[in-house]
N, C-alpha and C positions, 0 to 999 in steps of 0.2 A: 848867277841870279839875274835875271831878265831886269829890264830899268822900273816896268811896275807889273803889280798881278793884271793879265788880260785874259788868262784866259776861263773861256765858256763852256759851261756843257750843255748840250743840243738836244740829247736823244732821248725825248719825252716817251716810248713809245708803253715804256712800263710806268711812269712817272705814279701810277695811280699805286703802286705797290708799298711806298713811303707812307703814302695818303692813309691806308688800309694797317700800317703797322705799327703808324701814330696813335692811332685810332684804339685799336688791339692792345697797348701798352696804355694810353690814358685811362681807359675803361679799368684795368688793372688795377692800379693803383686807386682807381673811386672805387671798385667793388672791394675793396680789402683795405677802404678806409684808411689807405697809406699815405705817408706825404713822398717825394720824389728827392728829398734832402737828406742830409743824417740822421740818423735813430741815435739813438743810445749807446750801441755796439759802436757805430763810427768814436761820436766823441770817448769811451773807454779806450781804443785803440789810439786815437789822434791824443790823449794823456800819457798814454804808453810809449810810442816812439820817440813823444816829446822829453818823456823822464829819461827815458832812453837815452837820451843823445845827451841831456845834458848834466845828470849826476854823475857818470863817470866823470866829467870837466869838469864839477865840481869836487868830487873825491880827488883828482891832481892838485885842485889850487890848496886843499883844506889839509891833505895825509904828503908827507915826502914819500911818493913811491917808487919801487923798486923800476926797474927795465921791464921783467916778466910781468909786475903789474900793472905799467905804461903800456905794453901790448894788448893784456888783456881790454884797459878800459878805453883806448882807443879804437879797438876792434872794435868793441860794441858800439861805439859813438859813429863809425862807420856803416854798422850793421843799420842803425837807427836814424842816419842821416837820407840814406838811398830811402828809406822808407819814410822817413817825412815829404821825401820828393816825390815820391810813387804814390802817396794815399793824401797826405793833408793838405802840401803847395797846390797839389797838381787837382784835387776837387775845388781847393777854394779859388782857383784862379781861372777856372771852368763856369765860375759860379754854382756850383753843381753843392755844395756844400750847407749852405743855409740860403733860406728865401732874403733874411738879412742883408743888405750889400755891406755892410761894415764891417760885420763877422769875416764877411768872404774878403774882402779888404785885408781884413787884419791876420787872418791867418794865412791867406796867401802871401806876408809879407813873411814865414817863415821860410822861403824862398832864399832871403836876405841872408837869416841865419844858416844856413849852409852854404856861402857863399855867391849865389846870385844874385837876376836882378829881376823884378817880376814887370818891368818894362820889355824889357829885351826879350823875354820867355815867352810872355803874349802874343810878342807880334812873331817869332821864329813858330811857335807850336799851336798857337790858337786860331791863327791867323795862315801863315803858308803849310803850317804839315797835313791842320783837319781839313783846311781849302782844298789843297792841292795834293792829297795824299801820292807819294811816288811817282809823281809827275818832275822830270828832269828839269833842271833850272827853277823852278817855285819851291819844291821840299827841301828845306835844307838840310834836313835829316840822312838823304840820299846823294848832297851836295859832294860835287867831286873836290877830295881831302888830298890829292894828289899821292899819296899809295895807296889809300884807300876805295875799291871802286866800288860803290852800292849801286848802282845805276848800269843796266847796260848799254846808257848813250851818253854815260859820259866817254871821254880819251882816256884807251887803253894806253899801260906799260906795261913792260917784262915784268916789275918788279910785283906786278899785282898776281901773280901766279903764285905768290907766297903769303898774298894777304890770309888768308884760311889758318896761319899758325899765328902770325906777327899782329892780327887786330885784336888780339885779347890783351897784347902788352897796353895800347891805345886806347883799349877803354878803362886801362887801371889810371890814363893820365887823365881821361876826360871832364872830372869835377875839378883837380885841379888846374887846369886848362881858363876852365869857366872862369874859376874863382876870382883867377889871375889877368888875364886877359880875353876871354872868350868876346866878355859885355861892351869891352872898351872897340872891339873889331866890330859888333853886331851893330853900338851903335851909330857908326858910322855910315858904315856898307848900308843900313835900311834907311838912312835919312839920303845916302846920295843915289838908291836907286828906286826910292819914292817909297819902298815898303811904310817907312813913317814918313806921317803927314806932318811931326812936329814942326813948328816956323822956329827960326833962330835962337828966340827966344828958350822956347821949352827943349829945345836940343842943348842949350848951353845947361840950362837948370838938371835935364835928366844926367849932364857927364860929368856936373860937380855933384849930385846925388850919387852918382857910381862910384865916382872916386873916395865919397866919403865913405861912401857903404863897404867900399874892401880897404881901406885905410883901421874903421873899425873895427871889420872881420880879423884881419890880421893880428890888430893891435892885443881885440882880446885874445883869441886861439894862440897866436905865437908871440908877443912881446910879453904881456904879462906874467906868463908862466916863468920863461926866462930871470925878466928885470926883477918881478914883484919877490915869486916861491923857488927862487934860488937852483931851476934847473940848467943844465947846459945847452947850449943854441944846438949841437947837433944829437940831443935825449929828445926835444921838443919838437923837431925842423921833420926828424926821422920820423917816428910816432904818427907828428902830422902826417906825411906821407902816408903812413902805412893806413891812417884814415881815409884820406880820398881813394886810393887805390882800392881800397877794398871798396867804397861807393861807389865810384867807376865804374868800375868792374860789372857790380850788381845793374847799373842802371845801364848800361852799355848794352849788356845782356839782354836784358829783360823788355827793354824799349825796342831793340832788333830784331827781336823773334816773333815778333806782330808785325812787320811790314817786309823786314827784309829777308826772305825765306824762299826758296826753291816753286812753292807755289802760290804765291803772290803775282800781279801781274803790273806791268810797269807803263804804261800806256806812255803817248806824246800826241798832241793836239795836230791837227792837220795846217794844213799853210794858212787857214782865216784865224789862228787861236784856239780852236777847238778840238773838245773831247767830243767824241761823237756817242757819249754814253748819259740815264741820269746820273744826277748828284750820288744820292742814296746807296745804287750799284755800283759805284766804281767806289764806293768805300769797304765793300762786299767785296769788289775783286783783287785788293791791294791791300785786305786786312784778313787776319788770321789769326785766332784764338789758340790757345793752349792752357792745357791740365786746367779745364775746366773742373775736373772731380778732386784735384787736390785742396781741400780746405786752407790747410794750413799755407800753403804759397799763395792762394787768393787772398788771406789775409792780409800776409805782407806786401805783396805785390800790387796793391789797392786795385784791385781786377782788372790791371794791366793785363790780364791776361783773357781776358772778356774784352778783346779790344775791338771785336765786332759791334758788340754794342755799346763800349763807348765813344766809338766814331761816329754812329748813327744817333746815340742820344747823349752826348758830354756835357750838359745839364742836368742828368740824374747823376744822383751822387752814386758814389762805386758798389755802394754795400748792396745793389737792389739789383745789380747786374745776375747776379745766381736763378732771381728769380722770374727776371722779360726774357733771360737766353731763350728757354722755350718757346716763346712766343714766335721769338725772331726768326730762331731757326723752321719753325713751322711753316713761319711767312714763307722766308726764303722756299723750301721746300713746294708748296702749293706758286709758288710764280715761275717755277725751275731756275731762281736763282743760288749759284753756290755759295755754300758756307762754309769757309776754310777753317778747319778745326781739327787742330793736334790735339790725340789722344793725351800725353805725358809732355814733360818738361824736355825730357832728352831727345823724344823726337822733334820738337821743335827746335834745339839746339842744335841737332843733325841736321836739319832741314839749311839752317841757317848758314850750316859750315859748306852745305853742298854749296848754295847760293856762293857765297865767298870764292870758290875752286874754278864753278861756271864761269863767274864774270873775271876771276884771274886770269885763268887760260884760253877763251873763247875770246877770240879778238873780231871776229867777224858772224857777233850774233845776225840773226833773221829777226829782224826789231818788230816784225808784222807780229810775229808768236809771241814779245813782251807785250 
């Protein structure tokens, strides 16, 4: 990661096509007397993952339960933790959730309860991934993880010829990772390469807020059940595991098959800083949608998978994405700008594992064709 963000994009030449799709989507929503925040359906859903995650934890602390039933309601609390992170952290910390800022405040601090920190998540995802979408050195999303290569300019090794099977192990660790140490590394690394502008002051205040915030986390998920409801450290420790693994997993997934994919393109700034492309369209050429037509995966995937336009507008909340995709794609279409869109889930999961094989085994891409 470079010392601070610099760089620029230059190439106004279509610039006016943003102009025109802003435009096209505002009109939308005034003609259909819509607001661009949650409906009804959101908050239903954002009740749902929240019961979700947390009545199974509370059927552990209230029933002595079995093993098979420790699976069960940990599974689900895994099921319903990726999806607090896909649909309720990830619009309320967008702002994109209510015109409220308190609401969006407060429910982006459900962030906390599945183990993060909504300091560190801002400035990694709101900040360098929607900035600098798949740009090497700024995304840290693409950041080289040393076996891992998402990026074809970061340093190749041998052992990346194997990533294609072994990174699904890596995204069953990846929540717990965060939980544990992810925030304690982030908040470091952004305060000493400018990414945060905190002064002394508020960097000490945000690393004793981290420490308490996973001293808590812990405390209640793993001490209490233990100390309090008489289970054993490795019924509880396991369990836990098999929780984040399964978040992991999902979010690993599902966050990679919108940027990191076979036809996504990878761009790098020329020797002054710059992208030689607009804003708007290199969001267009380094995102790519998927199972647009499956209902029931847009639900839970909080239209993660409409990541074309919520890069272009990550201030509407997720539930409205079904209904500008048209728009956008039309734009696109009428500018002959492309709009990458996987028909189905498995071709975007194929798409992805090509990606993976490419940059494993390809040690000397042609960086002009990313």
């Amino acid at each position: 990661m470079q010392a601070k963000p610099k760089i620029r994009f230059t190439n106004k030449n279509r610039s006016q096509f943003f102009g025109i799709l802003k435009t096209r989507v505002d009109n939308f929503f005034t003609e259909n007397n819509l607001n661009k925040t949650a409906n009804s359906e959101m908050v239903v859903k954002t009740i749902t993952l929240i019961a979700a995650y947390f009545i199974p934890f509370i059927c552990v602390l209230v029933f002595q339960l079995n093993n098979l039933q420790l699976l069960a309601a940990y599974s689900l609390m895994g099921i319903a933790m990726a999806g607090i992170g896909m649909c309720v952290m990830h619009d309320a910390n967008h702002n994109a959730y209510s015109s409220n800022g308190k609401i969006n405040k407060y429910l982006g601090y459900s962030l906390n309860l599945i183990g993060g920190m909504v300091y560190n998540w801002k400035l990694q995802h709101n900040v360098l991934h929607h900035t600098y979408t798949n740009i090497h050195g700024m995304d840290d999303d693409i950041a080289n993880k040393s076996i891992l290569r998402f990026s074809p300019h970061s340093p190749p090794k041998k052992i990346h010829k194997f990533q294609f099977i072994y990174v699904f192990f890596f995204y069953t660790i990846l929540t717990i990772y965060w939980a544990l140490l992810k925030d304690f590394v982030q908040l470091k690394r952004y305060k000493e390469n400018g990414v945060s502008r905190a002064n002394k002051k508020e960097y000490f205040n945000n690393l004793v807020k981290t420490i308490i915030s996973k001293v808590l986390y812990i405390g209640v998920f793993i001490v209490v059940p233990i100390v309090v409801f008489g289970y054993s450290f490795w019924q509880i420790f396991g369990f836990f595991m098999v929780m984040h693994a399964i978040a992991g997993l999902v979010l690993g997934v599902v966050f990679q098959m919108a940027h990191s994919v076979i036809e996504t393109s990878y761009p790098i700034p020329n020797e002054k800083g710059e992208i030689e492309n607009d804003w708007a369209i290199h969001q267009l050429n380094t995102t790519m949608n998927f199972a647009r037509g499956n209902k029931l995966l847009s639900w839970y995937v909080g239209g993660l998978n409409f990541q074309v336009e919520h890069h272009l507008f990550p201030n509407i909340c997720h539930v409205h994405y079904t209904k500008i995709a048209p728009i956008v794609k039309q734009t696109c279409k009428e500018y002959g700008i492309p709009y990458l869109d996987s028909p189905t889930f498995f071709e975007a999961l194929k798409s992805h594992v090509k990606m993976l094989k490419k940059f494993g085994y390809e040690f000397n891409l042609d960086l002009a064709t990313m």
